[in-house]
mmCIF file of the C-alpha atoms, coordinates in Angstrom:
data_MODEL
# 
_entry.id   MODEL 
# 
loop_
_atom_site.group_PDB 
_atom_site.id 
_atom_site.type_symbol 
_atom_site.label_atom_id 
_atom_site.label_alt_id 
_atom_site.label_comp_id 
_atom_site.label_asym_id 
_atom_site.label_entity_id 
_atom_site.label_seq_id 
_atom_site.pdbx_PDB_ins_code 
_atom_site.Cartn_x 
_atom_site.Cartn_y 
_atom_site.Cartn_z 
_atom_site.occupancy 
_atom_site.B_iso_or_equiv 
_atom_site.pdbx_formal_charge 
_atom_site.auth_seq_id 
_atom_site.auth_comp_id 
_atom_site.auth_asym_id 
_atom_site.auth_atom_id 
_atom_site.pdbx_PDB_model_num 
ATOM 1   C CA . UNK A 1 1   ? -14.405 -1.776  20.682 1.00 0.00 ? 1   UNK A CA 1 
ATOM 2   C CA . UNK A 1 2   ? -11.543 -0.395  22.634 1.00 0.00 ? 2   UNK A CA 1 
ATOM 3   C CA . UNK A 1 3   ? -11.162 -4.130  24.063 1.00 0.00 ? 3   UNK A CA 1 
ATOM 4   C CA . UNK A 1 4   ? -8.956  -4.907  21.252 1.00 0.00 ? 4   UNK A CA 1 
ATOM 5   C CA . UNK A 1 5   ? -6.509  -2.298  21.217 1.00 0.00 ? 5   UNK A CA 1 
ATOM 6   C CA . UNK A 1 6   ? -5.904  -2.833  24.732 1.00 0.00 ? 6   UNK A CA 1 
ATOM 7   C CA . UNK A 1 7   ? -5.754  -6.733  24.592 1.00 0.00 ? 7   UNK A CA 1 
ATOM 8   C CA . UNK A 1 8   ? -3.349  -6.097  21.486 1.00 0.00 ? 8   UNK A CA 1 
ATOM 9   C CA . UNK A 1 9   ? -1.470  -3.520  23.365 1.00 0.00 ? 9   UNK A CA 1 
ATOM 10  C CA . UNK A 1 10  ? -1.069  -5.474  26.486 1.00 0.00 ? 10  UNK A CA 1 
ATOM 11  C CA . UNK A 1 11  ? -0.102  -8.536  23.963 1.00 0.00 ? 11  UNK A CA 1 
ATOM 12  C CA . UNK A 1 12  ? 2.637   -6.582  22.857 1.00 0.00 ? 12  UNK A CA 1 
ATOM 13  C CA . UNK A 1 13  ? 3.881   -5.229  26.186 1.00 0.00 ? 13  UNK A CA 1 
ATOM 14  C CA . UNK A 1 14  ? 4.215   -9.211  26.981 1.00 0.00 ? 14  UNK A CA 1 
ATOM 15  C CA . UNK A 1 15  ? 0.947   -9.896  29.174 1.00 0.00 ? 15  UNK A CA 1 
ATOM 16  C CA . UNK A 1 16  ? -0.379  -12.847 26.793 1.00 0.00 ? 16  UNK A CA 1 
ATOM 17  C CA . UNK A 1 17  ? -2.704  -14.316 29.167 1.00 0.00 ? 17  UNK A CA 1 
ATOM 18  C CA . UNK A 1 18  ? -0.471  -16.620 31.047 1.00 0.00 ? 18  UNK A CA 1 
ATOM 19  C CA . UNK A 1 19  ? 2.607   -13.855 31.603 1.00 0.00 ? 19  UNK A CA 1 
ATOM 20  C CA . UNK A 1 20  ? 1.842   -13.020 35.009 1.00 0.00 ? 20  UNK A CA 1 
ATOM 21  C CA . UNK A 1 21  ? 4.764   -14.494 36.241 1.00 0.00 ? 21  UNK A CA 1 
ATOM 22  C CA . UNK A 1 22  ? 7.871   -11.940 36.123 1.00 0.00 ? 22  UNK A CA 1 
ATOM 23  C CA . UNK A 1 23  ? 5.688   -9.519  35.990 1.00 0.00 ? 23  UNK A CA 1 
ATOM 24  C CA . UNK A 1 24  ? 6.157   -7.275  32.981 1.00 0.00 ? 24  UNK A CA 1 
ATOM 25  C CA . UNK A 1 25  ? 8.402   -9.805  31.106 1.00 0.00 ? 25  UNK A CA 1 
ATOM 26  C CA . UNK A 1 26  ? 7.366   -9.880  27.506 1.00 0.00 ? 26  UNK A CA 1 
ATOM 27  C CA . UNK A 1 27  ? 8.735   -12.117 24.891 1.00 0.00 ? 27  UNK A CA 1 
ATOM 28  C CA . UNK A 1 28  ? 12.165  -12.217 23.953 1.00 0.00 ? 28  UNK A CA 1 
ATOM 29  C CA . UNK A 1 29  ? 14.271  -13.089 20.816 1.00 0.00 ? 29  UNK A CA 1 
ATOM 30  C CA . UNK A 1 30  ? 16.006  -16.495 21.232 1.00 0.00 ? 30  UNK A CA 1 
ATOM 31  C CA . UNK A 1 31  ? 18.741  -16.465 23.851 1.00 0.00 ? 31  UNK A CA 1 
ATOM 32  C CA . UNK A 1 32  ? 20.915  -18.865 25.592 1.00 0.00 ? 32  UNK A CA 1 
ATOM 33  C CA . UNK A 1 33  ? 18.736  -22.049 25.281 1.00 0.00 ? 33  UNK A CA 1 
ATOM 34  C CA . UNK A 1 34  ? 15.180  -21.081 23.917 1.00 0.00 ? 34  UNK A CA 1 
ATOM 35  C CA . UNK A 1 35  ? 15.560  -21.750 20.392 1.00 0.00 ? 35  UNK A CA 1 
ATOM 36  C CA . UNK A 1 36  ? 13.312  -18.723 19.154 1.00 0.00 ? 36  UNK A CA 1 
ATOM 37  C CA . UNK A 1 37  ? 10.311  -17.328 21.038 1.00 0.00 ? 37  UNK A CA 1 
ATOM 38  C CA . UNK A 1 38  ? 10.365  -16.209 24.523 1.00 0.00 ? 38  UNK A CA 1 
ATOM 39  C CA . UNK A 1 39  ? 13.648  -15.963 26.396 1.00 0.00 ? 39  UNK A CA 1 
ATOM 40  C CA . UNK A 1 40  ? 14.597  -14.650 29.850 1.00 0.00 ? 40  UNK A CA 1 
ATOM 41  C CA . UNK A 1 41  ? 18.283  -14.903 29.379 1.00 0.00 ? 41  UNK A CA 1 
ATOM 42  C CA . UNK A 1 42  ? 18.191  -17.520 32.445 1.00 0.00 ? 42  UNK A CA 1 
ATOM 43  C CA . UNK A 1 43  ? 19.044  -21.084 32.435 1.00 0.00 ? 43  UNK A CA 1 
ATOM 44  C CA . UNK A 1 44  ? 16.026  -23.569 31.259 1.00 0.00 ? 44  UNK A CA 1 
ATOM 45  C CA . UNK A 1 45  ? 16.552  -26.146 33.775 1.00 0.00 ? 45  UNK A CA 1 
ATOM 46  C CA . UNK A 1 46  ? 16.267  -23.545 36.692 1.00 0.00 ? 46  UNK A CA 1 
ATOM 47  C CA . UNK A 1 47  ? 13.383  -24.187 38.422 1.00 0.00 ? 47  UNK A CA 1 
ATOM 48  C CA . UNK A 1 48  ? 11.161  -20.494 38.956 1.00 0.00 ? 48  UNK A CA 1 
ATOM 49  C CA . UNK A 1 49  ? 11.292  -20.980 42.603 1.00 0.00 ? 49  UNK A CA 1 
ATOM 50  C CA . UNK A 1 50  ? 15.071  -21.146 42.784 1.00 0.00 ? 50  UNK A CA 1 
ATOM 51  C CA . UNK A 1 51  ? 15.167  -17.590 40.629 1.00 0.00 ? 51  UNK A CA 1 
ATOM 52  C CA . UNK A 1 52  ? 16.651  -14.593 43.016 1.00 0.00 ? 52  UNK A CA 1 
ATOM 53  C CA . UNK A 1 53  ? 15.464  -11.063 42.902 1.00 0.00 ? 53  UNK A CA 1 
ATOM 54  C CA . UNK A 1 54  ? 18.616  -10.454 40.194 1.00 0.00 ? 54  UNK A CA 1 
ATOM 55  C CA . UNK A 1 55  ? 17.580  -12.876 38.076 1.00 0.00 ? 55  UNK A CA 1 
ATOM 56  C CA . UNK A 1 56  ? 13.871  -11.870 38.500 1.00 0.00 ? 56  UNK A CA 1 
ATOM 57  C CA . UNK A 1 57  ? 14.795  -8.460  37.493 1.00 0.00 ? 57  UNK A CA 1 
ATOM 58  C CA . UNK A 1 58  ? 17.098  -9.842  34.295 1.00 0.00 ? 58  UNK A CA 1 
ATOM 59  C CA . UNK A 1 59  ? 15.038  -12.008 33.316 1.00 0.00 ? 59  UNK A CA 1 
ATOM 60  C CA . UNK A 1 60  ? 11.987  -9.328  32.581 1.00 0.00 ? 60  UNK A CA 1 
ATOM 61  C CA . UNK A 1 61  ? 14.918  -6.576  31.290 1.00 0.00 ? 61  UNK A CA 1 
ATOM 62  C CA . UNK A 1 62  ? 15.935  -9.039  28.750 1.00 0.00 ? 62  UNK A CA 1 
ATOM 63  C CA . UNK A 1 63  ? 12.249  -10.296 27.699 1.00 0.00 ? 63  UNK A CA 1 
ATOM 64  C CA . UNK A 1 64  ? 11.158  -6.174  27.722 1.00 0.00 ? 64  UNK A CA 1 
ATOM 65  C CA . UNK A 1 65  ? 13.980  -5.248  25.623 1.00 0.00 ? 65  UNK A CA 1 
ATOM 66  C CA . UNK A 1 66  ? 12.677  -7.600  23.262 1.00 0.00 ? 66  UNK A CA 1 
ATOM 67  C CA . UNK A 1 67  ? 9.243   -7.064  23.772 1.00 0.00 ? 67  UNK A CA 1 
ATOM 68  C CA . UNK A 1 68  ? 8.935   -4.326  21.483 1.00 0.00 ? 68  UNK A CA 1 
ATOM 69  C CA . UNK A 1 69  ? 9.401   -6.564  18.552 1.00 0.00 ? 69  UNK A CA 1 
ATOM 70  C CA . UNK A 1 70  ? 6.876   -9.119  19.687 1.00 0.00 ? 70  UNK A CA 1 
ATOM 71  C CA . UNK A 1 71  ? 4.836   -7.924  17.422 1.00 0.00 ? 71  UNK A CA 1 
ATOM 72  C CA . UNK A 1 72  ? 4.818   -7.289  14.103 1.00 0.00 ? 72  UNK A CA 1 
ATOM 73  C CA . UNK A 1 73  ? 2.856   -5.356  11.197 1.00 0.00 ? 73  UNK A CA 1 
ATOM 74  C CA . UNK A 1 74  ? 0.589   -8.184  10.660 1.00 0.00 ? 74  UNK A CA 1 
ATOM 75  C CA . UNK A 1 75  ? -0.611  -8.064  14.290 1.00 0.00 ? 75  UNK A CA 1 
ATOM 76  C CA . UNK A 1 76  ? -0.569  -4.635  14.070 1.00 0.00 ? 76  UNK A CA 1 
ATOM 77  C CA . UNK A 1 77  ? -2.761  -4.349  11.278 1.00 0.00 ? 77  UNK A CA 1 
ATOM 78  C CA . UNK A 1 78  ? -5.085  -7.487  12.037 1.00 0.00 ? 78  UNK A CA 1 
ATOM 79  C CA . UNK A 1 79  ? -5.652  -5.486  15.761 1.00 0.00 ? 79  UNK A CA 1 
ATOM 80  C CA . UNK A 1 80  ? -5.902  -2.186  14.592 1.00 0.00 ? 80  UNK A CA 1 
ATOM 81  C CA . UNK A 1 81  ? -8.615  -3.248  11.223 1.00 0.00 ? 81  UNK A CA 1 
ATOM 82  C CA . UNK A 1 82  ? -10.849 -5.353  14.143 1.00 0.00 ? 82  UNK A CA 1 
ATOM 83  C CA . UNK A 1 83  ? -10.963 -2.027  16.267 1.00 0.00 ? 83  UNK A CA 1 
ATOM 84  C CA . UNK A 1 84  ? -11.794 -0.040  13.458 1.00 0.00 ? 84  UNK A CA 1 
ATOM 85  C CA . UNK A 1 85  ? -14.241 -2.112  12.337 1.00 0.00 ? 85  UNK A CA 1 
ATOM 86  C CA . UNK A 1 86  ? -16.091 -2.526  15.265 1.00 0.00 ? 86  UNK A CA 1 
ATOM 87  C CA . UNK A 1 87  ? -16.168 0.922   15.811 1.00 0.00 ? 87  UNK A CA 1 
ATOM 88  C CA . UNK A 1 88  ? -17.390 2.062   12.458 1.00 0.00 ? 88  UNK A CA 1 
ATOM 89  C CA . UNK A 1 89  ? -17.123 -0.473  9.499  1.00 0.00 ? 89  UNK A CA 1 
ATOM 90  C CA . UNK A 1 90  ? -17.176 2.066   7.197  1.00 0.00 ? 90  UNK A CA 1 
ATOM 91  C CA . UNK A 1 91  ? -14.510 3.871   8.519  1.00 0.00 ? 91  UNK A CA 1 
ATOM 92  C CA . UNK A 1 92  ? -12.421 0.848   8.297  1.00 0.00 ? 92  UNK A CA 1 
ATOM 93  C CA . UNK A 1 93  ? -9.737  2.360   5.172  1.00 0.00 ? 93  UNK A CA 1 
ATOM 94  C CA . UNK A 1 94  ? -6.151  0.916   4.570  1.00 0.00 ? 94  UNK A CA 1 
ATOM 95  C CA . UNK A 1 95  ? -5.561  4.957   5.887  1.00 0.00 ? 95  UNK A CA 1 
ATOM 96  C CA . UNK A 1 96  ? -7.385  4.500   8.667  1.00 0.00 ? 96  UNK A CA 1 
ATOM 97  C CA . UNK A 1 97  ? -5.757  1.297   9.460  1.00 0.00 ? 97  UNK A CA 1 
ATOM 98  C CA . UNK A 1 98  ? -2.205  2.872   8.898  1.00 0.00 ? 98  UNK A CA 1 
ATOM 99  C CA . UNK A 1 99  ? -2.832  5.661   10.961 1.00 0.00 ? 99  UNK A CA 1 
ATOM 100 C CA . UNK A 1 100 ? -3.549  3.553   13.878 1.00 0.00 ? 100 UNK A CA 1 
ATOM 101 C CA . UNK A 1 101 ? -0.594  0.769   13.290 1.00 0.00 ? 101 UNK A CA 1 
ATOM 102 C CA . UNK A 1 102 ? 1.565   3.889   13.554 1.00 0.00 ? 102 UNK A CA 1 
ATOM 103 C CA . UNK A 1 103 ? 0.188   5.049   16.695 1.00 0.00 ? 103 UNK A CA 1 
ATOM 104 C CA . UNK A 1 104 ? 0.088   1.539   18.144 1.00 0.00 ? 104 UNK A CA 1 
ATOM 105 C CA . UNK A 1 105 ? 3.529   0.882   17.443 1.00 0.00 ? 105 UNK A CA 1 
ATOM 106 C CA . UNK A 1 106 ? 4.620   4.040   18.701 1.00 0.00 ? 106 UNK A CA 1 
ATOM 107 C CA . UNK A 1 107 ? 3.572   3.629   21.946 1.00 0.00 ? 107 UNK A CA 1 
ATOM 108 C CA . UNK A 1 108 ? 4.988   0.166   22.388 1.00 0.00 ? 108 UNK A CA 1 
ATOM 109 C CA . UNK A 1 109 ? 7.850   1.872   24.316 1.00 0.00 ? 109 UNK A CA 1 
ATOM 110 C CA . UNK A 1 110 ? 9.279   -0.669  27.216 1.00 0.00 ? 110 UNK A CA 1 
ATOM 111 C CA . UNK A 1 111 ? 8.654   0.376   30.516 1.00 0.00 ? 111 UNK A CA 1 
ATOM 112 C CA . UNK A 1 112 ? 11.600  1.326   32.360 1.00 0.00 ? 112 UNK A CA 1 
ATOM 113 C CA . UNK A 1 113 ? 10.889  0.747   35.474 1.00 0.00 ? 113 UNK A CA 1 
ATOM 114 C CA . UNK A 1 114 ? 8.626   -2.081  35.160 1.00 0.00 ? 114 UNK A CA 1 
ATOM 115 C CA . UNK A 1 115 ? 11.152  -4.563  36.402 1.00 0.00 ? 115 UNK A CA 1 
ATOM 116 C CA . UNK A 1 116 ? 12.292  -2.611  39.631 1.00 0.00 ? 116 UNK A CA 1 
ATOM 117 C CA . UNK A 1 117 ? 9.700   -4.023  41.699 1.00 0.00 ? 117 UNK A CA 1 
ATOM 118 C CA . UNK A 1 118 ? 9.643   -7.775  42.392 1.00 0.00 ? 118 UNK A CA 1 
ATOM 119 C CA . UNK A 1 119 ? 7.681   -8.221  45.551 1.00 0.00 ? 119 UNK A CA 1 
ATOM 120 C CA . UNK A 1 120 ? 4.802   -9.896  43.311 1.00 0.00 ? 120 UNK A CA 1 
ATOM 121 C CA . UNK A 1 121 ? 6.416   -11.889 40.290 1.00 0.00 ? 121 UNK A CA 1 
ATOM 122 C CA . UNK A 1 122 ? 8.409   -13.511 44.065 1.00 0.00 ? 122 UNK A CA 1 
ATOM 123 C CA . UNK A 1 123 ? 4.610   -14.749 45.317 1.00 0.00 ? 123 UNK A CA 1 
ATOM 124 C CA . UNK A 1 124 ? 3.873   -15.700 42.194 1.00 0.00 ? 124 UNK A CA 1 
ATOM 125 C CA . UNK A 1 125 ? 6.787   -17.987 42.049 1.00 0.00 ? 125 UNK A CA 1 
ATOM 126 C CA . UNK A 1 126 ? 7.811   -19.172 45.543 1.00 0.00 ? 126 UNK A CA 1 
ATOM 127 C CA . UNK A 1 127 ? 6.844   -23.197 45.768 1.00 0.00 ? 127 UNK A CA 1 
ATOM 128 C CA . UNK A 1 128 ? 6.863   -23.185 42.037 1.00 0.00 ? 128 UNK A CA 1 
ATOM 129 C CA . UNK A 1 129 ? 9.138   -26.214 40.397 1.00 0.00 ? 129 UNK A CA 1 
ATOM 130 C CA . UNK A 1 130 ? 8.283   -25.667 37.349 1.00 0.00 ? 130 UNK A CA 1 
ATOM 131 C CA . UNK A 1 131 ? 11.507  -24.751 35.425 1.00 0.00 ? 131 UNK A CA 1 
ATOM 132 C CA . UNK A 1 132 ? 12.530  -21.324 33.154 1.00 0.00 ? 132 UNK A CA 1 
ATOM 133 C CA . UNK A 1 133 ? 12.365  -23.496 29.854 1.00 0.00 ? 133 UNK A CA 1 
ATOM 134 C CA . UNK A 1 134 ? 8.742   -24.679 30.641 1.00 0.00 ? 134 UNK A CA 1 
ATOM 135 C CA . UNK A 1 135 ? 7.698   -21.409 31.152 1.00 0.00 ? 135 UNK A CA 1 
ATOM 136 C CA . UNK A 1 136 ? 9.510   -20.204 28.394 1.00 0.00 ? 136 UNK A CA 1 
ATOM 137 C CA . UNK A 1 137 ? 8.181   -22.856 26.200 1.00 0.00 ? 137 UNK A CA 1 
ATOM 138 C CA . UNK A 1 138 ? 4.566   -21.944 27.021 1.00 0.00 ? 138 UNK A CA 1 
ATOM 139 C CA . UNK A 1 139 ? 4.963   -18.089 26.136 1.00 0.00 ? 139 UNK A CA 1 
ATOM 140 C CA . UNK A 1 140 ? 6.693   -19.056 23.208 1.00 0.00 ? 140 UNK A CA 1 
ATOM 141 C CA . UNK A 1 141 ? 3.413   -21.207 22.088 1.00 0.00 ? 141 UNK A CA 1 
ATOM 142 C CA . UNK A 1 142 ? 0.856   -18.566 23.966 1.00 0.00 ? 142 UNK A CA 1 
ATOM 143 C CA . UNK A 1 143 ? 2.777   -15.812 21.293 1.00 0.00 ? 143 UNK A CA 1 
ATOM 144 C CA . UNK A 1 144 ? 2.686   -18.320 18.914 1.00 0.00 ? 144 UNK A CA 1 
ATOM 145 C CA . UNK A 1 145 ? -1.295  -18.343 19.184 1.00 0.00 ? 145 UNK A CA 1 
ATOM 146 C CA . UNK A 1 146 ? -1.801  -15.147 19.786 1.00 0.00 ? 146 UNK A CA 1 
ATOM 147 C CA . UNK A 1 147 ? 0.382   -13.888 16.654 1.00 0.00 ? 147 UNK A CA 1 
ATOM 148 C CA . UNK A 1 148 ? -1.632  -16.165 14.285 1.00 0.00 ? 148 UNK A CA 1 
ATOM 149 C CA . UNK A 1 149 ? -4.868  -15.092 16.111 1.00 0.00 ? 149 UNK A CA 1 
ATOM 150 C CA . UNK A 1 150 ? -4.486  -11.070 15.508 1.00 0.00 ? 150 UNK A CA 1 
ATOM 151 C CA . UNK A 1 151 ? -3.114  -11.577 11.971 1.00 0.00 ? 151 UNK A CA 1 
ATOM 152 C CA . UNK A 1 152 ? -6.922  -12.950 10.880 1.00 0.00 ? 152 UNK A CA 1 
ATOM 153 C CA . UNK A 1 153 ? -8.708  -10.231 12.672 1.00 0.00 ? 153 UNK A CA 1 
ATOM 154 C CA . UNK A 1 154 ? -10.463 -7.478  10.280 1.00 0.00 ? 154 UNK A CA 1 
ATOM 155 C CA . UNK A 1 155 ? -12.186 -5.086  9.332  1.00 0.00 ? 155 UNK A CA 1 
ATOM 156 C CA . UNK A 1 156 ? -15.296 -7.659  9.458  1.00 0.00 ? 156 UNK A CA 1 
ATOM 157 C CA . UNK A 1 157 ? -13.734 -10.314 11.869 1.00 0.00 ? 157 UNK A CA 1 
ATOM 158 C CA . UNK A 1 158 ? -13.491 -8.078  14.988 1.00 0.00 ? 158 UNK A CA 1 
ATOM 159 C CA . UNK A 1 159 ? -14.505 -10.435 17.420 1.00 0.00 ? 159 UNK A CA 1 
ATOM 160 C CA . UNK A 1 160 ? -11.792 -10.718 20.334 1.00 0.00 ? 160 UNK A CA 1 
ATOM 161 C CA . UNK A 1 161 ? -9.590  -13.531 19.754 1.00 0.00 ? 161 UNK A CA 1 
ATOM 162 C CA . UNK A 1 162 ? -10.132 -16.524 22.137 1.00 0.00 ? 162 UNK A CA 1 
ATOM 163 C CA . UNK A 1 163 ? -7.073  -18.317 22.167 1.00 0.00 ? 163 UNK A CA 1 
ATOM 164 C CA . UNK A 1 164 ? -6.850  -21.831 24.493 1.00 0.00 ? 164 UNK A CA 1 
ATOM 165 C CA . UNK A 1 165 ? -4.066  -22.222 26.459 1.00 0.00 ? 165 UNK A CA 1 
ATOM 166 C CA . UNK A 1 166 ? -1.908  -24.816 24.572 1.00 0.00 ? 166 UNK A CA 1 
ATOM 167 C CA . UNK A 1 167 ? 0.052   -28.175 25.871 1.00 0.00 ? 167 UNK A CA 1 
ATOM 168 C CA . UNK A 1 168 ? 2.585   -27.010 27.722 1.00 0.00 ? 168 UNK A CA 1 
ATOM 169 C CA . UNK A 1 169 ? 0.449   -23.963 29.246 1.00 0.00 ? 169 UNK A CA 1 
ATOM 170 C CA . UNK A 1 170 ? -1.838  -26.350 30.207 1.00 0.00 ? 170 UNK A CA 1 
ATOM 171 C CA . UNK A 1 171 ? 0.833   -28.212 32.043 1.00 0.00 ? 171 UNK A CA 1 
ATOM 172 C CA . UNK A 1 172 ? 2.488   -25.240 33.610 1.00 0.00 ? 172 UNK A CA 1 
ATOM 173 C CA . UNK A 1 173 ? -0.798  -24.371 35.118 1.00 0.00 ? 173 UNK A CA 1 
ATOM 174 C CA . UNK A 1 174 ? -0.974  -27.849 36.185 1.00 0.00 ? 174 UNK A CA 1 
ATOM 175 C CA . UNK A 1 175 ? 2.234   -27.641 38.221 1.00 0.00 ? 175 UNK A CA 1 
ATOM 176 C CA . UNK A 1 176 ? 1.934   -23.425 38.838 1.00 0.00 ? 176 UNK A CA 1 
ATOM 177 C CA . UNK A 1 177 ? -1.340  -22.196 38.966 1.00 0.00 ? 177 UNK A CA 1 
ATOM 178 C CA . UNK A 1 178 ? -0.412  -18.411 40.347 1.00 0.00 ? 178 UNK A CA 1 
ATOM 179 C CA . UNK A 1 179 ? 2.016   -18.259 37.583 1.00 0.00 ? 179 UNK A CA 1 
ATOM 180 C CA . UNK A 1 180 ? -0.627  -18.248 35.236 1.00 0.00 ? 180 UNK A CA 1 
ATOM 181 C CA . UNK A 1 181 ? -2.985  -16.225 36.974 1.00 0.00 ? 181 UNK A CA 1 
ATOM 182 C CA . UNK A 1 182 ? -3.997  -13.461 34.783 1.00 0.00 ? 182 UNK A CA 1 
# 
């Protein structure tokens, strides 16, 4: 089931269902005002629609950077024993499962020049009011979800996790519905 190493792999490069807006932004360590979780470096109060191209581009630089520790062994592990498993229970060994968290984590390389465009995180953004912290504030609950969700997949629970959108997703999407456009 090659669905879950790409939905863990895109989880890790930062796409988390909801992170469509700033395009390749992942999650961040805590910065200037998120308290832990996802942050873009920006002020919380700014509203996304008042963001220029600069901060657009900061913004995801300072979530990628970050976005390679998004994820830990747990997740790792949880993603890589539900692919396995699916595949070919049997061949679902603590080797196996290694060999793969080793592989997964070694292509969780930042893209370079993922933030050099920003035609498209702009659309995605223009009319929005919603502010950075909101946003922030969501991912940080999405990755939140998501985390706990991978660390219970197995060998024998490899069904895709289905994780709701949470409170203050649900409210972003309310205000912002193209910034959570998958």
């Amino acid at each position: 089931m090659a669905n879950h190493f790409a939905l863990g792999m895109d989880l890790v490069r930062g796409s988390l269902l909801a992170a469509a807006l700033l395009g390749a932004v992942g999650c961040g360590s805590s910065g200037d005002g998120g308290g832990g979780g996802y942050s873009t470096g920006l002020p919380r109060d700014k509203q996304l629609k008042d963001l220029s191209d600069g901060e657009i581009q900061t913004a995801c630089r300072n979530a990628s950077k970050a976005s390679a520790s998004a994820f830990g062994d747990a997740e790792y592990r949880g993603m890589c024993a539900a692919q396995l498993g699916a595949m070919n229970p049997e061949g679902c060994t603590e080797a196996a499962i290694d060999q793969c968290v080793a592989s997964a984590k070694a292509q969780n390389k930042p893209d370079e020049n993922a933030c050099d465009d920003v035609s498209s995180d702009r659309e995605k953004v223009a009319g929005c009011t919603a502010t950075v912290g909101e946003w922030e504030d969501c991912m940080t609950q999405m990755s939140a979800a998501y985390s706990k969700a991978y660390r219970e997949l197995s060998c024998t629970n490899t069904e895709e996790p289905d994780v709701p959108k949470t409170a203050d997703c649900e409210a972003l999407d309310r205000k912002c519905p193209e910034v959570m456009d998958d």
